[in-house]
Structure formats: structure tokens, C-alpha cells
C-alpha angles and dihedrals in degrees: 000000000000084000087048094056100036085058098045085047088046094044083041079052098046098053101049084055085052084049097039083057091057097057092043091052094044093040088057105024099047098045092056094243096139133348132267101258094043092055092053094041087052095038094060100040086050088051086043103053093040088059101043092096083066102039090118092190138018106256120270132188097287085057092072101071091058091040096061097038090067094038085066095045089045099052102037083055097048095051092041096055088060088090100005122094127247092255103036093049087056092050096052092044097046090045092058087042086054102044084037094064099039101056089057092043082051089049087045096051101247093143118204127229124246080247091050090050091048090047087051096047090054091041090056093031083066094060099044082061092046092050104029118124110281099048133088109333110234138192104265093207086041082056088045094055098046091045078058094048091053104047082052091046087045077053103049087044097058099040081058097050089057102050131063125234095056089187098049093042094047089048092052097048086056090045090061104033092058099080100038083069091069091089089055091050090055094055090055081052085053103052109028090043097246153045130321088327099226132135115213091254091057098045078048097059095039090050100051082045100064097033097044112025097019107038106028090034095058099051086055091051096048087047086064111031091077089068098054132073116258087252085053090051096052090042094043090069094053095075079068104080091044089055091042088055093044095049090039089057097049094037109028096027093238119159122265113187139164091294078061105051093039092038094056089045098070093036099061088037088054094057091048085058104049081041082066112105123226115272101234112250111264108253 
């Protein structure tokens, strides 16, 4: 019961910190506060440098899988969340990440229960009402660039899941992925005139994004993730977007309606029911 507690507090944990990264990201992408490839380059050498102290080792050649899984998440998301709102960012993302890990759990052979299915079909049925048409407009090539991020993000996870030393892991992916954002720096330059193209606000906001809810939160995540079953794992992330829209709407003033409401409903309905565990067969 105490191990049972201790996860859902870490994955609770874990997925403020995923929301936590939505807002930061918005608040600073969509105010223009720094561009897209500065934010990602800042984001991972903050994450890098707060998780130095616990490296373990320096990265070797099996490193690099992990490393630029998360460069593309990081910078798909970064770029998307130029036009897309704090909570449908994180649905689009969370439903790549979803579909994402659950293609590869059905090519491993982690079958799911009628309960699980019907868990996932609520789940996804509450993002169908939170994106149909009618809804918020959104930018096509903006959607196309989170689903990227999170079929990387669905990647990195389970790569995680599959490896030990979450905190030294996690440190050696960001170690990596940080340079490979310079390109991405130069094409702020590029753009804005000068360099970096960031305000202090925005570094400020990039920065507490990849120490605090990057860094630290995914050491948390890949803490937990070990104890759940590759369908909790998928579910799990999909609180994210309902916690992103809420804080989005009380922090960001972004709307929050009725697709909202009933959307993150069924969402949240769906994961109860893949956390449900399998009734033994009668003897």
C-alpha cells in the first residue's frame, strides 16, 4: 500500500513538472520573449548543468539514442508552442506520446484488457472533443511539430523505462542534446538579427524550465515509470494536458469552455480505468 502511494505521488509529481513545462514554454514562446531555438538550447544546458553532480559516468555511444530523442522533442515542442496554446499543445503532444507507446507495447506483445482498451478509447475520445472542428483553430504545420515531439517524447520514455540509473541517464541525454540546439540558435540569429534573441524574462523562463521541470522532473518520471504497466504509462501522461489548460487559464488567461470541462473529463475517466488492475480468472 505505502509503494502504491509513494508512485502515484512521484508520477503526480512527474506530470505537474510536464505541465509545468507547457506554461513555461507559452509564457515565453508566445509572448515573444525569446525564440524558439534559444529556448531549447537554454532549456537543455540548464538541465545539463543541474544534473552534473549525478552523471555517473561520462556518455558513451549507447547515450546517443536517448540524447537525440529528446533533442527532437525538445525542439518540435519548442517551435510548436510559438502559435499553440498551453493546453492544446500538450494534447497533441500527449496524444502522439500515447499512440506512440502503445504501437511499440502492441508489437512487443504487452496486450491490453478489455478494461485497458476501453480506458484508452475514453482517454482519446476526450481529445477528439477538445480538437474537433469547431473548437480552437490551430496552426496545421505548429500540430505537426508537437505530434513529432511526442512521438520522440513516447521514444525517450520508453527507452527509459527500459534502462536503470534514471539521474545519470537523464544527465547524459542533456549533455548531448545541448549542442545539437546551436543550429537552432543560429537560425534565431538569423532571423531576429542578433544574437540568441532572447529577452531576460525569456532565458529566465527557458532556464527554470530545463533545471526544475525538465531535469529534475524527468528523473522523477523515469524513477516511476518502471513500476507501471506499459498502458499506465501511456494513460498516465494524458492528465498532462488537463493540468496544462487549467494552469494556462488561471496563469496565461487562456480560455477554458465546455470541450474543456467534458474533454478532461474522459480523459481523466479513461486513465482510472487502464490504472485498473486485471480481476483473477474464477477457478
Amino acid at each position: 500500500m505505502r509503494g502504491a502511494a509513494i508512485t502515484l505521488a512521484l508520477a503526480s509529481l512527474a506530470i505537474a513538472a510536464f505541465a509545468g513545462n507547457s506554461l513555461l514554454a507559452r509564457a515565453a514562446l508566445g509572448e515573444g520573449a525569446i525564440g524558439a531555438g534559444a529556448f531549447s538550447a537554454i532549456r537543455l544546458a540548464a538541465g545539463a548543468i543541474i544534473l552534473l553532480p549525478v552523471i555517473g559516468r561520462w556518455p558513451r555511444r549507447g547515450d546517443w539514442s536517448g540524447a537525440l530523442a529528446l533533442a527532437i522533442y525538445v525542439a518540435g515542442f519548442s517551435f510548436a508552442y510559438r502559435t499553440l496554446d498551453a493546453g492544446t499543445g500538450a494534447l497533441i503532444l500527449f496524444a502522439a506520446v500515447q499512440a506512440t507507446i502503445l504501437l511499440v507495447g502492441h508489437a512487443r506483445g504487452e496486450a491490453l484488457t478489455r478494461t485497458g482498451w476501453a480506458g484508452i478509447a475514453a482517454a482519446m475520445a476526450g481529445l477528439v472533443v477538445l480538437l474537433a472542428p469547431g473548437g480552437t483553430a490551430f496552426d496545421p504545420l505548429a500540430a505537426g511539430l508537437m505530434g513529432a515531439a511526442g512521438a520522440a517524447w513516447g521514444a525517450y520514455t520508453l527507452l527509459g523505462r527500459s534502462r536503470d540509473d534514471p539521474a545519470g541517464r537523464t544527465a547524459r541525454s542533456f549533455l548531448l542534446a545541448a549542442p545539437l540546439m546551436l543550429p537552432l540558435v543560429w537560425w534565431d540569429a538569423s532571423a531576429a538579427g542578433h544574437l540568441l534573441a532572447a529577452s531576460r524574462n525569456g532565458a529566465l523562463l527557458a532556464a527554470i524550465s530545463g533545471a526544475i521541470t525538465s531535469g529534475l522532473g524527468y528523473v522523477v518520471w523515469y524513477t516511476v515509470i518502471p513500476r507501471l504497466r506499459l498502458a499506465t504509462v501511456a494513460s498516465v501522461q494524458l492528465a498532462t494536458p488537463v493540468v496544462a489548460a487549467l494552469g494556462g487559464a488561471v496563469w496565461l488567461a487562456e480560455p477554458v469552455g465546455w470541450r474543456m470541462i467534458a474533454g478532461g473529463g474522459l480523459v481523466l475517466g479513461g486513465i482510472m480505468l487502464t490504472l485498473a488492475k486485471p480481476r483473477p480468472a474464477p477457478l
